[in-house]
N, C-alpha and C positions, 0 to 999 in steps of 0.2 A: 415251129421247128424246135426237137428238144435240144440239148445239150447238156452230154452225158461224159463230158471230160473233163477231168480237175480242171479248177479255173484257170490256173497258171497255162496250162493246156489248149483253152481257149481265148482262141486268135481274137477276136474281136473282143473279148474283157478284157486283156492283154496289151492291146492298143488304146483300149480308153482309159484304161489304168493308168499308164504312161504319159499319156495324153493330159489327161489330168493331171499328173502330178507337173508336169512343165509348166502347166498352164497358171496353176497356181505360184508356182516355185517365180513364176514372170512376176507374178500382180505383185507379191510381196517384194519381190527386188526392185519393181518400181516405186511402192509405196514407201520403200524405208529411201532409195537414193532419193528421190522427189521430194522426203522431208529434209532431207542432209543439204542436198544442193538450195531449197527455199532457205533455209537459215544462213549457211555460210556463204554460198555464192552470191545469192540476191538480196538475203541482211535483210529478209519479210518474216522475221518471228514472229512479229503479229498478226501477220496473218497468216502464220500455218495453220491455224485450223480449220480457215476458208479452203484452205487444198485438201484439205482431209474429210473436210464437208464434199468438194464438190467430186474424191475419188472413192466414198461410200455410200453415201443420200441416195444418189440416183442410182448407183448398182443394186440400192436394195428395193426400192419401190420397181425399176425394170423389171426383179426376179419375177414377179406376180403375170409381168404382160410375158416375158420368157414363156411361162408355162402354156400360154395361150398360143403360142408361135408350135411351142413343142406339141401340139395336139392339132396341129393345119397342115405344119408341112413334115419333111423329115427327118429327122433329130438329127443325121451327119451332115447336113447340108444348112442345118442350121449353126454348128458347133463349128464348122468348115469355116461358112462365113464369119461368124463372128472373130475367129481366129485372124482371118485375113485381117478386117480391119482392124484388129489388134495392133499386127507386126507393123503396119503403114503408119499408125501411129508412132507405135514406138521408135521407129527408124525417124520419122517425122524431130520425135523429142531430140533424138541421140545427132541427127546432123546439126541441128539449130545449137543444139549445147555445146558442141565441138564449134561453130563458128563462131560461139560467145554473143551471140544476137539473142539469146531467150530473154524473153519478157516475161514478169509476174501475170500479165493477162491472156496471154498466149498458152502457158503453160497452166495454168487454173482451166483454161475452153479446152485444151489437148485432154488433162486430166480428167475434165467431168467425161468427155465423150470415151477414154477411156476404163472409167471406174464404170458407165453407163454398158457397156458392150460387154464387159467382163460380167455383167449379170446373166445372160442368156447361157453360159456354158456349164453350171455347177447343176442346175435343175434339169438341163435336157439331158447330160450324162445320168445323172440317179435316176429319171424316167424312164432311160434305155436298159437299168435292168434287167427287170420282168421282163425282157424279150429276146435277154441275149444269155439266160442263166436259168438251170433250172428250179422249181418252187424249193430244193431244198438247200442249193445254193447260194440262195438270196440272201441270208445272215453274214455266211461267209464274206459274200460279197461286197456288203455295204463296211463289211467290218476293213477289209482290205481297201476299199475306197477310203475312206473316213479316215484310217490309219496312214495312208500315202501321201493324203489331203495335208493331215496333220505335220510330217516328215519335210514336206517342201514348205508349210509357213516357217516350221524356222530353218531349212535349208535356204530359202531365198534371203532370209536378214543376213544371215552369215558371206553369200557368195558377194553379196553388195558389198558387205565393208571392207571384204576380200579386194575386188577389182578398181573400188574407189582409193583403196589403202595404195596398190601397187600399179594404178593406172591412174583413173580418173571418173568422174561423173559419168564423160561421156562413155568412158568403155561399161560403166556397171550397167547403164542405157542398152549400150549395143547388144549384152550378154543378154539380156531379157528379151532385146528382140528376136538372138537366134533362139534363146529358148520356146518362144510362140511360136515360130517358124517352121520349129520340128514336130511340134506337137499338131500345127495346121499340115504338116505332110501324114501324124499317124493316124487323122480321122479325115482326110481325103476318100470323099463318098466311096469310092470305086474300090477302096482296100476294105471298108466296112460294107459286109452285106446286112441292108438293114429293109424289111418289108415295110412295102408302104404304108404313109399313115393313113389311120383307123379313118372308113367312110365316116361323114357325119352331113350332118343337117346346116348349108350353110346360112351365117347369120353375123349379124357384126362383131367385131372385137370385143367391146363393151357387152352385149350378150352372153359372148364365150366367157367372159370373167364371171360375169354371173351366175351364169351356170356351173360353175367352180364350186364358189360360197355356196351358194344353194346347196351343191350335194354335201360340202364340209359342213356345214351346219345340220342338215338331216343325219350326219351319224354321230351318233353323241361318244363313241371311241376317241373319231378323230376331232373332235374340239376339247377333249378330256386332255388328249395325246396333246396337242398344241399348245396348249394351258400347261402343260409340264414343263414342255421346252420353254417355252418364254419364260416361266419362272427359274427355271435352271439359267438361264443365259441372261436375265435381265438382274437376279438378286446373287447369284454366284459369279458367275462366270466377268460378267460384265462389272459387280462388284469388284473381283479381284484384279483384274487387269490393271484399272483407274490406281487400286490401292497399291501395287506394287512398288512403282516408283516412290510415291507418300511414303510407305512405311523407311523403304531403304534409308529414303532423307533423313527423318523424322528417328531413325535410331543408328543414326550414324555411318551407315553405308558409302562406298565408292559405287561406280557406274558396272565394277564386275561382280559385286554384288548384285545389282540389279538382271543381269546376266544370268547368273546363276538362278536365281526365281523364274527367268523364263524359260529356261532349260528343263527344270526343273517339272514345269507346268507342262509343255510341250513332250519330254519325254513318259510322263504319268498318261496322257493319249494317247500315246502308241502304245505303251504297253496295253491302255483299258481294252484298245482296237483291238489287239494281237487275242488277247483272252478272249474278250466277246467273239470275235473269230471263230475258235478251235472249241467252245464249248455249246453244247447246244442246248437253248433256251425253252422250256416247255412255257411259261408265265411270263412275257414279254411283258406286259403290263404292268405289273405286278414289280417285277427284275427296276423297269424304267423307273416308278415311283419310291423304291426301294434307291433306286441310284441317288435322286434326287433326294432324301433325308439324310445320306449320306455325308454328301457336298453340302448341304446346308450346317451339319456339325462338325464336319472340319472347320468350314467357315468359323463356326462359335470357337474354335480353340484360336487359330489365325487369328482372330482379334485379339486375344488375350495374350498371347506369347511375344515377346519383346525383342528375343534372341534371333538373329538374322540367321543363325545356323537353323536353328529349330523352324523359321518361319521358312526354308530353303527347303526343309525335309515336307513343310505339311502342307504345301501346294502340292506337292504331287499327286496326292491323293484327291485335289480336287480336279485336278488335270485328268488321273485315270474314272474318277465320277462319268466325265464327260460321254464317253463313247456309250456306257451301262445304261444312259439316259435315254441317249439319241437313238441308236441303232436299231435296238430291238422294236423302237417305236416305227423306226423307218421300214422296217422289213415287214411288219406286219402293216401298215399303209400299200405296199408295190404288191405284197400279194393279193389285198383285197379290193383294191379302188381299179372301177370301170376302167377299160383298156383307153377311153375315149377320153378320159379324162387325166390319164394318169397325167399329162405335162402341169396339168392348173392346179391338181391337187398339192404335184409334188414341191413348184413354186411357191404354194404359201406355206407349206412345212419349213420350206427352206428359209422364207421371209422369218416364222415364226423364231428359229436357230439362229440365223444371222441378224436380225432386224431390232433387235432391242439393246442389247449392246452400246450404237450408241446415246440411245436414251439414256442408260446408266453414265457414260460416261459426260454428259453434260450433267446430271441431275445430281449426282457424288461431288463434284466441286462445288457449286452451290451450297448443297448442304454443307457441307466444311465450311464454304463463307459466311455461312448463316451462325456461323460458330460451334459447330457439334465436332468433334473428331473423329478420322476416322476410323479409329477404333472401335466409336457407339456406331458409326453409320455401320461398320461392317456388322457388329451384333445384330442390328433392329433386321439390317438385309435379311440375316441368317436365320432369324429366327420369325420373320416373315414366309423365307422358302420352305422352311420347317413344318410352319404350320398351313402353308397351302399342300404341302403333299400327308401331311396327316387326315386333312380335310379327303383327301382324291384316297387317300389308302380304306377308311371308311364307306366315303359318297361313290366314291367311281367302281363302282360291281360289275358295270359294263367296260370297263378299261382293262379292270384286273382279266379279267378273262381272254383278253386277247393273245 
């Protein structure tokens, strides 16, 4: 079916747009109140980062079987459900925290199976693309996803400290759950008309993954393409995150300093969204690895600079890095990869993006403890990403051309 109306236009991009943006705007208000309440209510500092293990770990290894689900049955009826079990959860957290009966082990099983279910919806929404937008508005679209994406991670930090500031734990809970709730009423199969999934050859789950890999690995774009992103997210992105806090300490900063850096970062991806957006890319390849030299020499000034103003102004630009990376790489993936395949494909791109992160952010303390600062860890990062995308600017003739 084409579809030949501005996106905004279109009802079904419209609703997953929205959809998504809840959806994420929930996960991050959970993740910030769930750190707030383990510390001060339940006095388990040490073990906040077993909650943070068990609400990312498995969302990000699930994305991989996600896409395998997204290639069986029907992507709103997956997105559907997964939502439902969401709100049950989170209603679940939010009466137990109002009784004041939550236990650390109750809430760590609630968590994992929540961080676990929030995997399936980020990969079947980007695989629904290419079906519900036409091949020229697929830039657009990823760019307008990616950028709403971005809008609700830190719209949800802020609404939490909002309703924990002027209610309580349990209300920041509650507000997350209506947030799932409306988002599980905008992709209710019967308002999305969505064609059934692609005939296929059935075979076990464990086969279906493989035949993923299999075809990601025969096209040397998209393993070019995924080697970008993990270097972008694993020596930038992922770098930066770990170091923000660090630096603020470490040159004297309060906690609205630290604030300002993530605003900072966050608003530089909406903007990157909003441009990649409204411009159109003939060297998507090309633009990506281009992004990624980019981000890696801010990075090298970022380390250098001392001034919390100056280090305020020069995230953003590795913030707006982000989207010039991802997107172009994403839209040229949806337009090219088998209909058949697009859910497995687009699950391990997503793994690639999301999934090294926090590799970085356990392997950056370490070093610190090993005694290096992070000022040389943020260089050696930088100038590692630097020289694996001068390598791909070179080697990658099959990338650039995408």
């Amino acid at each position: 079916m084409e579809y030949t109306n501005p996106l905004l236009r279109n009802r079904t991009f419209v609703l997953l747009l929205f959809a998504g943006f809840l959806t994420i705007a929930s996960y991050s208000m959970f993740i910030t109140t769930t750190t707030w309440y383990v510390v001060t209510d339940l006095g388990a500092v040490s073990q906040l980062g077993i909650i943070l293990i068990a609400a990312t770990v498995p969302r990000l290894i699930m994305m991989v079987f996600g896409g395998v689900l997204a290639d069986t049955f029907k992507k709103t009826t997956i997105m559907f459900s997964a939502n439902v079990a969401q709100v049950i959860i989170l209603a679940v957290v939010s009466y137990v925290v109002a009784l004041d009966d939550m236990t650390f082990l109750l809430l760590l099983v609630l968590t994992l199976f929540f961080g676990t279910i929030d995997a399936f919806f980020g990969p079947v929404k980007t695989s629904m693309i290419p079906k519900i937008v036409t091949k020229e508005q697929t830039q657009r679209a990823n760019a307008l996803f990616q950028g709403t994406d971005q809008v609700a991670f830190i719209l949800g930090p802020l609404l939490a400290g909002v309703f924990m500031e002027f209610g309580n734990v349990s209300t920041s809970y509650s507000v997350a759950t209506g947030l799932v709730l409306l988002s599980t009423v905008l992709v209710f199969p019967p308002f999305i008309k969505e064609a059934p999934a692609e005939k296929r050859v059935q075979q076990t789950p464990l086969r279906d993954l493989k035949e993923g890999f299999h075809y990601v690995v025969r096209l040397n774009f998209l393993m070019v393409g995924i080697g970008v992103l993990i270097s972008y997210n694993f020596f930038v992105m992922g770098a930066i995150i770990v170091a923000m806090p660090l630096v603020v300490d470490l040159y004297g900063g309060t906690p609205i300093n630290l604030s300002y850096l993530e605003v900072s970062l966050g608003i530089g991806m909406v903007i990157g969204s909003a441009i990649v957006g409204f411009v159109k890319i003939k060297n998507r390849g090309k633009l990506s690895i281009y992004g990624l030299l980019g981000a890696a020499l801010v990075l090298i000034f970022f380390s250098q600079f001392t001034d919390l103003f100056w280090l305020t102004m020069i995230v953003f630009f590795i913030g707006l890095a982000m989207p010039i990376v991802t997107i172009p790489f994403f839209t040229s993936v949806q337009e090219s990869t088998d209909p058949r395949l697009i859910g497995r494909v687009m699950s391990l791109v997503y793994l690639a993006m999301n999934g090294f992160d926090p590799i970085a952010y356990g392997i950056i303390p370490w070093l610190i403890e090993g005694g290096l600062s992070i000022q040389h860890v943020l260089l050696v990062f930088a100038l590692i990403a630097m020289l694996i995308g001068v390598v791909v600017l070179f080697k990658g003739k099959s990338y650039q051309r995408v």
